[in-house]
N, C-alpha and C positions, 0 to 999 in steps of 0.2 A: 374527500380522498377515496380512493378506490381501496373498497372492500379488504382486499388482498395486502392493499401494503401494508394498512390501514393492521392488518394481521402481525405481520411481521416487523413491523416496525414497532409495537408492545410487544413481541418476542424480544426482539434484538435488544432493545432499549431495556429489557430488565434482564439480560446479558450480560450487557457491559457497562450498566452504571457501575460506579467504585471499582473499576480496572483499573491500573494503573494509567498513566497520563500518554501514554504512546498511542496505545491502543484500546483508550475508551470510548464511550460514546460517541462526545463530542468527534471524535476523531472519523469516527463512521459518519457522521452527520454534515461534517466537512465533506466529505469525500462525494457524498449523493449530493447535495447544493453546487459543488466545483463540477459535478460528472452532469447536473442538470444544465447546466450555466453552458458548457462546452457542447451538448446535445441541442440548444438552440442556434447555436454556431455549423455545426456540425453534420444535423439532423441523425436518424438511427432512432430506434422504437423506445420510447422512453418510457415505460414499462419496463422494458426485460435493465435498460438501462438501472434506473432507479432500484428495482430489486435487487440486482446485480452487485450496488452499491450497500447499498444496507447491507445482502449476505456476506459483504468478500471478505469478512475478516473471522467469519463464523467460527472456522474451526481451523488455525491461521498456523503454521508448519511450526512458527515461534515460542508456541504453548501446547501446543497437542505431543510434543514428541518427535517434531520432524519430519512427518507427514506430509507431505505436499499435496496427495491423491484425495488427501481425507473429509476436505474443504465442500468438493461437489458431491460428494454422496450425503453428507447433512443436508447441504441447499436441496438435493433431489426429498431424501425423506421428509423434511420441514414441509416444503413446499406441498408434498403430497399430503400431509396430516392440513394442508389448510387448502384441501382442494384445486387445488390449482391444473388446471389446465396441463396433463402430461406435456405439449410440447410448449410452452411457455418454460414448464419446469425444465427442459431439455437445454433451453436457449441459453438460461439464468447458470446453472452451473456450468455449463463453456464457458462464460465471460468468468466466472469467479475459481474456476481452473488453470488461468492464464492470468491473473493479476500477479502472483507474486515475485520479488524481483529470486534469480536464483542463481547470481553468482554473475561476476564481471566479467568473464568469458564464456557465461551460459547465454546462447543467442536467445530472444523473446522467441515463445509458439508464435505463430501466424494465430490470428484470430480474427473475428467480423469487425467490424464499425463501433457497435455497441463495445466487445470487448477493449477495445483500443481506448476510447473515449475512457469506462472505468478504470483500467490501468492509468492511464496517462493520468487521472483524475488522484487515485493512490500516492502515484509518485509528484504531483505537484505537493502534496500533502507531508512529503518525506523531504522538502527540500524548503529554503528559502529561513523566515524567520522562524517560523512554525517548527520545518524541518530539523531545524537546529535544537530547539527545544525540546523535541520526543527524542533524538539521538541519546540526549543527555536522561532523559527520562529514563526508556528503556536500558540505557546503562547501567544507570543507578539502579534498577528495580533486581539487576542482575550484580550488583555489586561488582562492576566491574572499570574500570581506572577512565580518571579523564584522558590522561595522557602517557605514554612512555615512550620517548624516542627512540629508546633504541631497538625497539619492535617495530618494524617497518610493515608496513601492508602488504596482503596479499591479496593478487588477482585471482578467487575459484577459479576453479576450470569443470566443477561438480555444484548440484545443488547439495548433494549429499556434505564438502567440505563447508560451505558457504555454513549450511546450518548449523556445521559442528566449531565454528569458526568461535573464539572466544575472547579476542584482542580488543584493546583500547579503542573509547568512543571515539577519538579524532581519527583512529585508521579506520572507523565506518564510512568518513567522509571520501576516503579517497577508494574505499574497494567499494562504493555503492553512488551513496551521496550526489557526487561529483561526477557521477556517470549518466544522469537520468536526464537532465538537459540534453542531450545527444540518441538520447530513446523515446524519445516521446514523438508520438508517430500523427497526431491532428494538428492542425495549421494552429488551431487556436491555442493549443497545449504550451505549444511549439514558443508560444510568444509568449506564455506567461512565465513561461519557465529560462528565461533569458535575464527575468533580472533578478529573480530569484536565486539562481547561478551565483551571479554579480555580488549578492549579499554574502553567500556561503564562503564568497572567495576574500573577499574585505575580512568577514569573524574570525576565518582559520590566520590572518595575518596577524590581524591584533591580537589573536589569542597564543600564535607562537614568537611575538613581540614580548608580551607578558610574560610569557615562560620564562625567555630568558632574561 
């Protein structure tokens, strides 16, 4: 393994072992395996890719305070406490500056190849069976309801509400969830995220079959 990641993957990894279940590890480790997998489909520098992937949840708006800016200036400082090549480090925080999602009517940045690939790679990660699981995850960890119908979702229209947003984990499904099949910007994302879709939409039936 090259040097460098080889660095930062013993950073990140003693990070976020014992995170809660949304946003641990394993969950970064998903994301760089899915972002590598889609970069042989794909092509784009798989370096800036792979680090990209390890850092994107470094300093993630959902725990820092709501930050969304605060994400690329660790990647830039980390990076530079481990040597890294100024514009290598340049490249890695633009992709990991544009991964996060920020509301159902906040359009995605425009970003490179590499960046598209790690997003796309995040949000396959945020949907399907998987998906379904950290929804409920990070829920819980915020104590906050499976369900309440008479709380209907809301579409952001700010990153700033999205984050301050505190409603039921089935209305994640429809102000995010259920939105990322239609944002996912590489052919091959494209396809995985179709029947993934397909399962999200089957669970939320049987689980408002259940309800009532």
């Amino acid at each position: 393994m090259n040097k460098l990641l080889e660095k930062v993957e013993l950073h990140v990894k003693a990070q976020f072992i014992g995170q809660e279940g949304s946003h641990d590890w394993q969950h970064i480790d998903r994301v760089r395996r899915t972002a590598l997998g889609l970069q042989k489909q794909e092509g784009g520098d798989p370096l800036v890719i792979e680090l990209a992937a390890l850092l994107h949840d470094i300093s993630d708006h959902k725990y820092n305070g709501g930050d969304f800016e605060e994400g690329q200036k660790v990647v830039l400082k980390l990076l530079s406490q481990f040597d890294c090549p100024e514009e290598l480090a340049i490249k890695v925080a633009a992709v990991v500056s544009v991964v996060s999602f920020k509301g159902a009517l906040v359009m995605d940045s425009p970003t490179s190849l590499e960046g598209q690939i790690v997003r796309d790679a995040d949000r396959l990660d945020a949907i399907g069976a998987i998906g379904i699981a950290r929804a409920f995850a990070y829920g819980g960890s915020r104590n906050r309801a499976l369900y309440l119908p008479e709380v209907q979702p809301t579409l952001h229209n700010s990153k700033e509400a999205y984050a301050q947003d505190q409603g039921h984990t089935i209305n994640h499904f429809y102000e995010k969830l259920l939105l990322l099949k239609d944002r996912m910007e590489t052919e091959s994302a494209q396809k995985l995220a179709n029947e993934r879709h397909a399962f999200m939409l089957q669970f939320l039936k049987q689980f408002k079959a259940e309800w009532s």
